[in-house]
Residue frames relative to the residue before (quaternion, step in Angstrom):
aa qw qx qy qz dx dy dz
X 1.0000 0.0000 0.0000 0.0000 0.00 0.00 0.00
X 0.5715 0.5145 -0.2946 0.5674 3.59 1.02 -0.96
X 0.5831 0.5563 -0.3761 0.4572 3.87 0.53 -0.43
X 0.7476 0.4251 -0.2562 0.4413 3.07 0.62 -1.77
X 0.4441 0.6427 -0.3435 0.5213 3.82 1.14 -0.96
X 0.7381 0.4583 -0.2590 0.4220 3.95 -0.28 -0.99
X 0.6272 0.6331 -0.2095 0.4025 3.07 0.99 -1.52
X 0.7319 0.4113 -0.1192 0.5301 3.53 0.34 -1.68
X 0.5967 0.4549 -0.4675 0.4673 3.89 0.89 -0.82
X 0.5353 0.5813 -0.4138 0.4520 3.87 0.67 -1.15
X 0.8005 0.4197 -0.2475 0.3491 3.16 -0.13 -1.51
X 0.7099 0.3528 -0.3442 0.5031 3.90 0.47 -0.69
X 0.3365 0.6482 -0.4256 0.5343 4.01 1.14 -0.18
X 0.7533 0.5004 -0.2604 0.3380 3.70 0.29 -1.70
X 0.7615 0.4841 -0.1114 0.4163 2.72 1.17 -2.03
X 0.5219 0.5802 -0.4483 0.4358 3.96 1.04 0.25
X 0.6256 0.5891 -0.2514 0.4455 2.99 0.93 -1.89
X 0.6468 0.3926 -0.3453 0.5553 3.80 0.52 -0.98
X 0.7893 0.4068 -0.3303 0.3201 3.41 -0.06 -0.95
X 0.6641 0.5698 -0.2667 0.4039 3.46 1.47 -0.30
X 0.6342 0.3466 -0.3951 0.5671 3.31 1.57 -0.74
X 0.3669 0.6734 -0.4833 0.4222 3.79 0.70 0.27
X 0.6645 0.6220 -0.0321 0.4130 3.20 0.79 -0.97
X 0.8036 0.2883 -0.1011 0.5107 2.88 0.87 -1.31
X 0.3159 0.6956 -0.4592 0.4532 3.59 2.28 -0.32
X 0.4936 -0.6277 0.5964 0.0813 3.64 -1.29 1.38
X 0.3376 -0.5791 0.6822 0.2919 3.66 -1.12 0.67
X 0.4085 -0.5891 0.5586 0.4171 3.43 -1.14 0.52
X 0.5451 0.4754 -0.5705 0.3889 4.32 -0.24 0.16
X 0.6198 0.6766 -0.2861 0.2761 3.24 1.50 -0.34
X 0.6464 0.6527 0.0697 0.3890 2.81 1.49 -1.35
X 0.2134 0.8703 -0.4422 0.0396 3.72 0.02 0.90
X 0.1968 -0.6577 0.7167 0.1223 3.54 -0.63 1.17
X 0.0765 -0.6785 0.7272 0.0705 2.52 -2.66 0.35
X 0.5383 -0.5358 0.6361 0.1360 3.45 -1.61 1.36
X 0.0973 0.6548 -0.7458 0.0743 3.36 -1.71 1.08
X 0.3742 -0.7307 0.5677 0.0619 3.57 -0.45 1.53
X 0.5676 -0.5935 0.4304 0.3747 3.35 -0.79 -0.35
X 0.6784 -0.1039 0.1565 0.7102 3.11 1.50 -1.46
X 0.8129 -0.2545 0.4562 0.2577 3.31 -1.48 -0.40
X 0.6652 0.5459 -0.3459 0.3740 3.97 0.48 0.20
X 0.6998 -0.5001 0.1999 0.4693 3.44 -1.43 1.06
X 0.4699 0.6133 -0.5039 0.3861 4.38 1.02 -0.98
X 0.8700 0.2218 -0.2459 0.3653 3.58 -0.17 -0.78
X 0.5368 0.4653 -0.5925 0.3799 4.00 1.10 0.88
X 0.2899 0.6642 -0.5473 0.4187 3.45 1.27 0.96
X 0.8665 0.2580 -0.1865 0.3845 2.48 -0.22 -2.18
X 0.4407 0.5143 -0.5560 0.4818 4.33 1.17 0.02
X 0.6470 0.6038 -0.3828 0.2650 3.38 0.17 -1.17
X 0.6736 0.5913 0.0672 0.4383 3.48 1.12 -1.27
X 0.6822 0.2224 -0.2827 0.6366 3.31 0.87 -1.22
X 0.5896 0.5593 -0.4385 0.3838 4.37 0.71 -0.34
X 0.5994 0.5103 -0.3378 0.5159 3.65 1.32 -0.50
X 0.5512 0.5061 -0.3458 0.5662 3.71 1.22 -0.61
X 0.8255 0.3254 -0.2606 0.3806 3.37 -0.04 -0.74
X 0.5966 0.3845 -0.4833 0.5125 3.82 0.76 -0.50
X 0.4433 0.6835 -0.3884 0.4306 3.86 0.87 -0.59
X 0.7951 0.3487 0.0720 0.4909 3.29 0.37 -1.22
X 0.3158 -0.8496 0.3829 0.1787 3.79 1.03 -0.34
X 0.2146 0.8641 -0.3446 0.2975 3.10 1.13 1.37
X 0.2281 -0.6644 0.5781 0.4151 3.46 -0.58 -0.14
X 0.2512 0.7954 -0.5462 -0.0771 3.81 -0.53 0.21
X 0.3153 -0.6954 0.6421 0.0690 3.59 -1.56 0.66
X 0.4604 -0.6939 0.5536 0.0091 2.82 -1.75 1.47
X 0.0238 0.8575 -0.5106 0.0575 3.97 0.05 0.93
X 0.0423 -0.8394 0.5398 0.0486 3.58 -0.11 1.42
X 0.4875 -0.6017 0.5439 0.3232 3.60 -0.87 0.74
X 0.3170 -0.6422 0.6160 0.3281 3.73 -0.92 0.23
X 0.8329 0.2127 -0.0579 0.5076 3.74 0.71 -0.83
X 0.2884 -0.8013 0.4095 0.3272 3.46 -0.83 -0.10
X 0.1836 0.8222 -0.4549 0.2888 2.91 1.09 1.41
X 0.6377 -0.3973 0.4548 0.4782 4.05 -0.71 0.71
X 0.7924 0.4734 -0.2313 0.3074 3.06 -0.63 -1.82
X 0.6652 0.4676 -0.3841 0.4375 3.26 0.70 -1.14
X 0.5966 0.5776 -0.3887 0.3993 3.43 0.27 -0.72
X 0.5157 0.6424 -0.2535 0.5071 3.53 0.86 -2.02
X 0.7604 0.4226 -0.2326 0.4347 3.93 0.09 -1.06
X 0.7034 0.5423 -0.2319 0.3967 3.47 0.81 -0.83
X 0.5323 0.5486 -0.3032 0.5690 3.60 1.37 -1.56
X 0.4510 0.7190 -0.3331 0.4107 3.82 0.94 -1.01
X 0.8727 0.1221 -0.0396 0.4711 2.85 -0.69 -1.52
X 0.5612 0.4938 -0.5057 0.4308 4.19 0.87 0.30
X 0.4507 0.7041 -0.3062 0.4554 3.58 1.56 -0.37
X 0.6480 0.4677 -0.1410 0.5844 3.37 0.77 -1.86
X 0.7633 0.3543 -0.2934 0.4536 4.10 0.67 -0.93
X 0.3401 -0.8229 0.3549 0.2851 3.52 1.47 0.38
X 0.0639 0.8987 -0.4174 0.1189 3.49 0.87 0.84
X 0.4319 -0.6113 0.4286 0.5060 4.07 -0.37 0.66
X 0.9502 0.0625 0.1514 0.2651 3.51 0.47 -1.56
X 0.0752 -0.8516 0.5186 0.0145 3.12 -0.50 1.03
X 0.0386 0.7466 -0.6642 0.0035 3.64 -1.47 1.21
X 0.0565 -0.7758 0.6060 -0.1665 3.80 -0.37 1.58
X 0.6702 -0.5733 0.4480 -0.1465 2.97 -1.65 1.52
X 0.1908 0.9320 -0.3075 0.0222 3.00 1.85 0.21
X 0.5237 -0.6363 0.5622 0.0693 3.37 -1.01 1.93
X 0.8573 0.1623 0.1571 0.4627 3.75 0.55 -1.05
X 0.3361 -0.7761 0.4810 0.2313 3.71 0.71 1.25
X 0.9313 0.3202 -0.0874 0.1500 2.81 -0.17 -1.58
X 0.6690 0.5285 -0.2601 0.4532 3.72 1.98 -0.34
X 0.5954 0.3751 -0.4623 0.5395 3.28 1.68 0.15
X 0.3970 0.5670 -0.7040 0.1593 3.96 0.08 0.28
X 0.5737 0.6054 -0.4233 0.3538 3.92 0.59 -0.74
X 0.8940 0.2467 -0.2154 0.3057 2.96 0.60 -1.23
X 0.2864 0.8354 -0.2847 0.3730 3.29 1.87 0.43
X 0.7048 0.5734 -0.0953 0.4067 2.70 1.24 -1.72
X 0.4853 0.6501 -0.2663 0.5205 3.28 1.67 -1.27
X 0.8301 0.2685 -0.3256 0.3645 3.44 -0.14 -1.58
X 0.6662 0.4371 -0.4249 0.4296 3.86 0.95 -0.37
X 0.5229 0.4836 -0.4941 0.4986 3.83 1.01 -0.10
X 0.7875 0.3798 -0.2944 0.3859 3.63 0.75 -0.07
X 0.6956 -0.3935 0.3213 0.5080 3.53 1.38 0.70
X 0.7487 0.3069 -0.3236 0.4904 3.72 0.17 -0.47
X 0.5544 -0.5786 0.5743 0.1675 3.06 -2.09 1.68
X 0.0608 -0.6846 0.7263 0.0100 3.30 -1.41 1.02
X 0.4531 0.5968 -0.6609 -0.0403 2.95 -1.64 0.38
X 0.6761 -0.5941 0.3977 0.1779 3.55 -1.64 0.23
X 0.2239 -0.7534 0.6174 0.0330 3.40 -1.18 0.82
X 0.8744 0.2124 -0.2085 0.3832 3.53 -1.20 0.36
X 0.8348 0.0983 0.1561 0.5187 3.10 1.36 -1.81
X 0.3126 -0.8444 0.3948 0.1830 3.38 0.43 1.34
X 0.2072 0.7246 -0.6347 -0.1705 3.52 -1.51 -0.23
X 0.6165 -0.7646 0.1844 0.0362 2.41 -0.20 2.75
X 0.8191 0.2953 0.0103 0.4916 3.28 1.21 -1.44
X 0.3633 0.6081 -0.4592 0.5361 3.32 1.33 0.81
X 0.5368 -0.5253 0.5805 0.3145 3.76 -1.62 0.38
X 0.3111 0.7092 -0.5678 0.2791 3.32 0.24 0.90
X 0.5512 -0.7606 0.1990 0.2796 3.61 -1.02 0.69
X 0.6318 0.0400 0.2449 0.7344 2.74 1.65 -1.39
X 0.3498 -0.6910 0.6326 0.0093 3.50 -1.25 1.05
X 0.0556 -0.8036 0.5915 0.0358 4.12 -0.16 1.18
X 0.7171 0.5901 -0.3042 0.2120 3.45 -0.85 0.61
X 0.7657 -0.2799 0.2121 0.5389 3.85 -0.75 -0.30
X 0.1627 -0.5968 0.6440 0.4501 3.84 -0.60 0.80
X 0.2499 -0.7745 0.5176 0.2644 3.79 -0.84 0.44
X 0.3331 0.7114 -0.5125 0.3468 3.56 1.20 0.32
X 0.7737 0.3154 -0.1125 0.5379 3.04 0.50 -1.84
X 0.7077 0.3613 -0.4286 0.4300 3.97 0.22 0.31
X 0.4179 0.5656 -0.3763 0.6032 3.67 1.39 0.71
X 0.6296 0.3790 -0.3274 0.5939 3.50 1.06 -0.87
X 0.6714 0.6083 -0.3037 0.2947 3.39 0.13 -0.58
X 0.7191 0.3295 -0.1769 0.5857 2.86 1.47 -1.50
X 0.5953 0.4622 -0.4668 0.4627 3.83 0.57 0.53
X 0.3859 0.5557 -0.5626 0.4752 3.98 1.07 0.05
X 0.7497 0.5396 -0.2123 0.3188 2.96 0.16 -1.96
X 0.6880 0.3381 -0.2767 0.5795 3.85 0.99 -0.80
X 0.6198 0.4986 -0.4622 0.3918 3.59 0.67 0.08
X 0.5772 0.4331 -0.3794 0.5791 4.00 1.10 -1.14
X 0.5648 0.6410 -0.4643 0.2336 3.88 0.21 -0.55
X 0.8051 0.1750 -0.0438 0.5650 2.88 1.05 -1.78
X 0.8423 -0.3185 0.2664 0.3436 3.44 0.26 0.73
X 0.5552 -0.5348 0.5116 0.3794 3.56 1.06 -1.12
X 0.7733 -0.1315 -0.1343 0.6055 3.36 1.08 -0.34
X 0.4618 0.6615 -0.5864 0.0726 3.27 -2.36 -0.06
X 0.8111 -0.3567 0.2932 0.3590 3.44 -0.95 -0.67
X 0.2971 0.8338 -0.4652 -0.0099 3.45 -0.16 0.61
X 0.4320 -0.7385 0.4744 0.2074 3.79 -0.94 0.33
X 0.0696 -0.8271 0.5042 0.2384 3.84 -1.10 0.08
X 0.2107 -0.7101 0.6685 0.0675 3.91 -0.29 1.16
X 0.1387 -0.7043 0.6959 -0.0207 3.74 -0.79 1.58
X 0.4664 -0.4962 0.5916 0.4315 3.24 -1.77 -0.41
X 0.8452 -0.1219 0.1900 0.4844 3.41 -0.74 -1.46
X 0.5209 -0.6471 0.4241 0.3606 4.06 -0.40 1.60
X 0.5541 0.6858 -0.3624 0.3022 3.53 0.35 -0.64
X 0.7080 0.5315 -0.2312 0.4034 3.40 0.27 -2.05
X 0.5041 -0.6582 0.5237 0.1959 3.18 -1.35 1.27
X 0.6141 0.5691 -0.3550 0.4159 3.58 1.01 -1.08
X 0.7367 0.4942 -0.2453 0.3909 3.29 0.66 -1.45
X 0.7222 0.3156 -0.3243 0.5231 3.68 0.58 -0.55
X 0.5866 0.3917 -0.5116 0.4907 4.13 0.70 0.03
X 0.5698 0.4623 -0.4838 0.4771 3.94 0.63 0.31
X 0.7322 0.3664 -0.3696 0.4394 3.64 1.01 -0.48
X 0.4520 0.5316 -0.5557 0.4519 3.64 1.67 -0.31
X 0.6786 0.4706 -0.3829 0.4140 4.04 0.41 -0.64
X 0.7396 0.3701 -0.4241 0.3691 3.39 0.29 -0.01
X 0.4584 0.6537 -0.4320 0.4195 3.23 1.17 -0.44
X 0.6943 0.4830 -0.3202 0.4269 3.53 0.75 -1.65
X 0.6504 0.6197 -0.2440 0.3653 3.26 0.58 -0.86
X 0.6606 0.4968 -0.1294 0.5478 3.67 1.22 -1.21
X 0.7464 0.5018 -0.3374 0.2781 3.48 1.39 -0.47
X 0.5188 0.5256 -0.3576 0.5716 3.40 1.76 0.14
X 0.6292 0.4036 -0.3512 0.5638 3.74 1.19 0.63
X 0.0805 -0.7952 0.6007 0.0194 3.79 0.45 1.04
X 0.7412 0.3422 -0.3871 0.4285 3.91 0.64 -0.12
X 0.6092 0.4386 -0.5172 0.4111 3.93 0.75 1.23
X 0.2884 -0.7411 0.5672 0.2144 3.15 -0.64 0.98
X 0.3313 -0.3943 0.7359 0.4395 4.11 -1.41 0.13
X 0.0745 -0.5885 0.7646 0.2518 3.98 -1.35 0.00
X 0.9026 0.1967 0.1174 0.3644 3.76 0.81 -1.01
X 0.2735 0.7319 -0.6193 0.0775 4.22 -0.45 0.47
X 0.4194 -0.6973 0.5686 -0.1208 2.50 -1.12 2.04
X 0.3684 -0.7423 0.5597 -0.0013 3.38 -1.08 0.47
X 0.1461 -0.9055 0.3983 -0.0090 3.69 0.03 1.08
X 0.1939 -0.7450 0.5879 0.2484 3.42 0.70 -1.03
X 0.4968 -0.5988 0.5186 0.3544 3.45 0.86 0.27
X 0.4990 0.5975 -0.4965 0.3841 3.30 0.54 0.17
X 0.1534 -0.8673 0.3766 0.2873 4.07 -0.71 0.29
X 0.4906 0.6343 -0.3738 0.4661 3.25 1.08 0.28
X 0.5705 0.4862 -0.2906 0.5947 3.61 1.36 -0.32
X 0.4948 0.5044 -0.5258 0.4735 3.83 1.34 -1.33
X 0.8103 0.4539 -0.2519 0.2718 3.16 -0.07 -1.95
X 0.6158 0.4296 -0.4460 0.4872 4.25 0.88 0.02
X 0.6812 0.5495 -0.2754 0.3978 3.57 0.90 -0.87
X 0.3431 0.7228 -0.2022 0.5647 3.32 2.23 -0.33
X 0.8660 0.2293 -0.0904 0.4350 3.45 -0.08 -1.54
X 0.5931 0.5111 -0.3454 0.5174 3.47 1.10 -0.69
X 0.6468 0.3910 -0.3755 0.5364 4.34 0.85 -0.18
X 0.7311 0.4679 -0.3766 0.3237 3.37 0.65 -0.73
X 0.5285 0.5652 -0.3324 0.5393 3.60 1.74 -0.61
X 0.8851 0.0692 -0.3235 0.3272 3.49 0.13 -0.64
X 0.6076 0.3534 -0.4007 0.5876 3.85 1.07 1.43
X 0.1268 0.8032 -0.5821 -0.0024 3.41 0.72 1.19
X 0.5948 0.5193 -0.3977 0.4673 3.70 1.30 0.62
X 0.2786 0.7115 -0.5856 0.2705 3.49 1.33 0.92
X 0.4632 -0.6834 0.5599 0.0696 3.06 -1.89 0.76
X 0.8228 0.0131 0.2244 0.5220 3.32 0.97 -1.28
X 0.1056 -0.7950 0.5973 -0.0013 3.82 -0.51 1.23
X 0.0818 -0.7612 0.6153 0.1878 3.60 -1.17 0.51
X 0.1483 -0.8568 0.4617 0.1752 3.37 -0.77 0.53
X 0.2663 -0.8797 0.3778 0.1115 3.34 0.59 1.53
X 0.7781 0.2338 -0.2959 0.5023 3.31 1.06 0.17
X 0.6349 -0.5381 0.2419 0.4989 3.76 -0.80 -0.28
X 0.5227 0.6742 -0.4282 0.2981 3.24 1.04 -0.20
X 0.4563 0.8610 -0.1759 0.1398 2.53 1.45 -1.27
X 0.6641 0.4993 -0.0746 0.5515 3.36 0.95 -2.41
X 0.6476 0.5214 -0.2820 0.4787 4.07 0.64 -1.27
X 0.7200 0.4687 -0.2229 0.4607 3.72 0.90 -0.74
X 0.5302 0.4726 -0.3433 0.6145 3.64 0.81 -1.31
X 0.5827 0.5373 -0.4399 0.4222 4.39 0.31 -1.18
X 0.8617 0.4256 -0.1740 0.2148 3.09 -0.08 -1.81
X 0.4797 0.5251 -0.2464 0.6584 3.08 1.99 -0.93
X 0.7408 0.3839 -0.3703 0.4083 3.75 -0.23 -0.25
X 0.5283 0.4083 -0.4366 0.6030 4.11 1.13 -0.33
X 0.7280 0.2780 -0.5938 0.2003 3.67 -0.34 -0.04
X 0.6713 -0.3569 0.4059 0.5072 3.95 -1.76 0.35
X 0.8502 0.3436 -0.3667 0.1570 3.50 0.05 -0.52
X 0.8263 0.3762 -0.2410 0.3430 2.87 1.81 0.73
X 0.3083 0.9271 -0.1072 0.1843 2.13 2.53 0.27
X 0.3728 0.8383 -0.1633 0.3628 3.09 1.69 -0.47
X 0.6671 0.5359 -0.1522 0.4946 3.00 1.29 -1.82
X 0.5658 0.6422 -0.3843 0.3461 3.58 0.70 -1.37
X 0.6782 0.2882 -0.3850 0.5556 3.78 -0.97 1.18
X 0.8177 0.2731 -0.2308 0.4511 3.42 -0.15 -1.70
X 0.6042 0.4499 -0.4589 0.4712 4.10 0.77 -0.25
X 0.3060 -0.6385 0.6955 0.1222 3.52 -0.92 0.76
X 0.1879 0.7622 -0.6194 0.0120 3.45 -1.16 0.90
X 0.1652 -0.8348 0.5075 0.1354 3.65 -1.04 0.88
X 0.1672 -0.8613 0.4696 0.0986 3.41 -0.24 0.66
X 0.4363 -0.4882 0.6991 0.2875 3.53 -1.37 0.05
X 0.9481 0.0232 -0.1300 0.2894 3.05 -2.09 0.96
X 0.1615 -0.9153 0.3203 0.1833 3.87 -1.11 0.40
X 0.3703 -0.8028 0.4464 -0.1381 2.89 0.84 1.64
X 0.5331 -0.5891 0.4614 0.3947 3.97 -0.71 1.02
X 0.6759 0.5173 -0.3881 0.3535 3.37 0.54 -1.17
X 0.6071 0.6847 -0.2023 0.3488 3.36 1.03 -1.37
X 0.5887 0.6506 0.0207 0.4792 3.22 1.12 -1.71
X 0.7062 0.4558 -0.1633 0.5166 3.27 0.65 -1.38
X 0.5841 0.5217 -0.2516 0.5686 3.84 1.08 -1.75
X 0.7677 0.2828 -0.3269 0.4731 4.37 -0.14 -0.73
X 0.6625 0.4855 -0.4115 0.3951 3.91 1.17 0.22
X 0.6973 0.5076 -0.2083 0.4612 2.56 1.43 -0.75
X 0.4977 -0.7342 0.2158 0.4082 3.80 1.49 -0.16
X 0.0996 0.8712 -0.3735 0.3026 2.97 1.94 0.80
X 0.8068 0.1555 0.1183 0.5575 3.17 0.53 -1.95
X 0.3460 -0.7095 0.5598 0.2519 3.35 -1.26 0.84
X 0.7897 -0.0866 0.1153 0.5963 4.10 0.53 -0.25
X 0.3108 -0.6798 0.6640 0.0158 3.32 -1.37 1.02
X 0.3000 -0.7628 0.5625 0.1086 3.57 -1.13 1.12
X 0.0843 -0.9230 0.3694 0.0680 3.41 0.74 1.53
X 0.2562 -0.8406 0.4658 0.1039 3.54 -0.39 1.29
X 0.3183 -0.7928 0.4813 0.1960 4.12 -0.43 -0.12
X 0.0029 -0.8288 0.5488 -0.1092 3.55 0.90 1.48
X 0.8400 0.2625 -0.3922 0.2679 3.38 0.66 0.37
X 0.5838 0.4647 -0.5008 0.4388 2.76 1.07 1.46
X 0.4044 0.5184 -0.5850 0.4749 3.15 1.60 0.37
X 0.6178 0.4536 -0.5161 0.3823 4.41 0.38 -0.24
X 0.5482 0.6571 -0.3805 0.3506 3.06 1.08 -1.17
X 0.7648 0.4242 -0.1643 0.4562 3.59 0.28 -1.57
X 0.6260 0.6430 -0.2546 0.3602 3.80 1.03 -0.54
X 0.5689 0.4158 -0.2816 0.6513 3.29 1.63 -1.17
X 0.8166 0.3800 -0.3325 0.2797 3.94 0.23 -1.10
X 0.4641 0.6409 -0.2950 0.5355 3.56 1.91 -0.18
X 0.6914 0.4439 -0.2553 0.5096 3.84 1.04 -0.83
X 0.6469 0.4695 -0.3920 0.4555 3.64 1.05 -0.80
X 0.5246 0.6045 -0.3677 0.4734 3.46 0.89 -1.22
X 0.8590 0.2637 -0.3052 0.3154 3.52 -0.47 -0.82
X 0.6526 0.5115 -0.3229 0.4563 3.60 1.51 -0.44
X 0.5925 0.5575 -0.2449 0.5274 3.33 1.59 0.30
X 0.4796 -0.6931 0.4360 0.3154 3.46 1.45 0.16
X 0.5615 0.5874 -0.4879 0.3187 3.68 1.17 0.38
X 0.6743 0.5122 -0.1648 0.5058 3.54 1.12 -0.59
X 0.0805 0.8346 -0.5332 -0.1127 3.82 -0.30 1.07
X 0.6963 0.0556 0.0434 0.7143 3.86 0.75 -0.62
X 0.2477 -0.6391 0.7054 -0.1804 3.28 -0.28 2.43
X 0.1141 -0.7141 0.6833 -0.1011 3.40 -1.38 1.08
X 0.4460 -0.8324 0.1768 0.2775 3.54 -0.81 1.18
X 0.3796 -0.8424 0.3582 0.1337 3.49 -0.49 0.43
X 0.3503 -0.6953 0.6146 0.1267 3.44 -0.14 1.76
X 0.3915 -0.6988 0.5968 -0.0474 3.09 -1.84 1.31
X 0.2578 -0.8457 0.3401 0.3204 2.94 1.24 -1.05
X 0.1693 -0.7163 0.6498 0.1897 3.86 -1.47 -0.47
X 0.2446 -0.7089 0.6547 0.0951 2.88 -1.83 0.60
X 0.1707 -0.7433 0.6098 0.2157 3.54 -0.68 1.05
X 0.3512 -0.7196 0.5715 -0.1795 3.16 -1.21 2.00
X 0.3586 0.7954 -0.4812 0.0852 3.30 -0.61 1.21
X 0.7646 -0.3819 -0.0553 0.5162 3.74 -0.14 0.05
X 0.6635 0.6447 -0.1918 0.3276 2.96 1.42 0.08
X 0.6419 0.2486 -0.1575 0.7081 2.83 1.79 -0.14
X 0.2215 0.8851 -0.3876 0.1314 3.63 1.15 0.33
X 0.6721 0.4242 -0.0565 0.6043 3.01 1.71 -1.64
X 0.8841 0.2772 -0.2185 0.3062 4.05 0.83 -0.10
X 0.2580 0.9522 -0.1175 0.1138 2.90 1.97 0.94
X 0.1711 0.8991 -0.3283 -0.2335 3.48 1.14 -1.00
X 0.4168 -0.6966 0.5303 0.2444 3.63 -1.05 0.67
């Protein structure tokens, strides 16, 4: 009898505990995640574009947070104040690996899902990292700049911001890639700030003092639009055909530069399903569907004039 007693106490114990985290399960109108780009540029009205189709899909509340700069801190300030706005979720673009791990830690010591998109910071309590492994699409994009030019010569890198984890594990892949080609030299890796008017000086000022360059990567998106814009003027027009350039992302401007014979191949990336997968990856886990999330390569397509017109993202 004392068995049967124990038994039934257990069991109605069980049946609260269920009925309580039941309870405490969120309606999704409830529920509000948030997106943190790095910066301002056309790549992330994908991945916005996307994660807002996820969420009205899904019946979320969800918010767009643009950085003004692509400074750390800035970010660091934002995760802040989404903390203070007690938001379920947060999935950020991270400019600077290593100054948001503190404050990462904070927003998941306070209950709210984090995790990253585009641009990882690896060593931070985040959950799960969505997007391009960019190691291995750096390798990729150094084959491609090796069969271009033969195997050997001169070649340059035009980044965005030094910082970004994504942007320099695409240059850790080209490197790897460049090292089974002992006759290209790196002559040069430029720094950009994402910004394109800097792409496009940081452009003319390599192309003047290596007017025997072979090959440019543009490891960010500015990148391809700059190497273009710099290759229509007379004073450099010359180059256009025999310079091999590979770029990152396809952007009109981009697009416009590999029709136009600007660019030799674009490293097409798929930001709008990395929003897409961010908003439905954040609801999931604030819903108790998601216990040990694992990250999730997006992939690329290398895009060039030949497949320009039958690609899909």
């Amino acid at each position: 009898m004392r068995n049967i007693l124990k038994f039934t106490h257990a069991a109605v114990i069980a049946a609260a505990l269920m009925g309580a985290s039941t309870a405490m399960a969120k309606d999704a109108s409830e529920i509000t995640v948030a997106l943190v780009p790095k910066v301002a540029v056309p790549f992330f009205d994908d991945c916005n574009a996307g994660a807002q189709e996820a969420a009205d899909a899904l019946g979320v509340n969800y918010q767009w947070v643009v950085p003004q700069n692509t400074q750390g801190s800035t970010q660091v300030k934002i995760i802040e104040d989404l903390i203070a706005r007690q938001v379920d979720g947060i999935a950020i673009s991270v400019n600077e690996p290593k100054s948001v791990e503190g404050v990462i830690q904070q927003a998941v010591d306070a209950g709210i899902k984090v995790l990253t998109f585009d641009s990882d910071s690896a060593n931070s309590a985040r959950s799960l990292y969505i997007g391009t492994i960019n190691e291995q699409a750096g390798v990729t994009m150094g084959n491609s700049m090796a069969e271009a030019i033969g195997g050997e010569g001169k070649v340059a890198i035009i980044t965005g911001q030094l910082g970004a984890s994504n942007l320099n594990e695409r240059i850790v892949g080209v490197e790897k890639a460049l090292e089974a080609h002992p006759g290209i030299e790196i002559v040069a890796l430029e720094g950009t700030e994402d910004d394109l008017a800097r792409a496009v000086s940081v452009t003319e000022a390599i192309l003047r003092a290596n007017p025997d360059l072979a090959g440019i990567f543009g490891i960010s998106q500015v990148g391809g639009p700059a190497v273009a814009k710099v290759l229509e003027q007379r004073e450099f027009n010359e180059m256009a055909g025999a310079l091999k350039v590979f770029a990152f992302d396809d952007l009109p401007d981009t697009i416009r530069g590999v029709k136009e014979g600007y660019i030799t191949g674009i490293m097409v990336q798929r930001p709008v399903t990395m929003g897409r997968l961010s908003v439905e990856q954040l609801v999931a886990q604030i819903q108790g569907e998601v216990s040990n999330p694992e990250n999730i390569d997006t992939g690329v397509t290398v895009v060039n004039a030949d497949n320009l017109d039958s690609y899909t993202k």
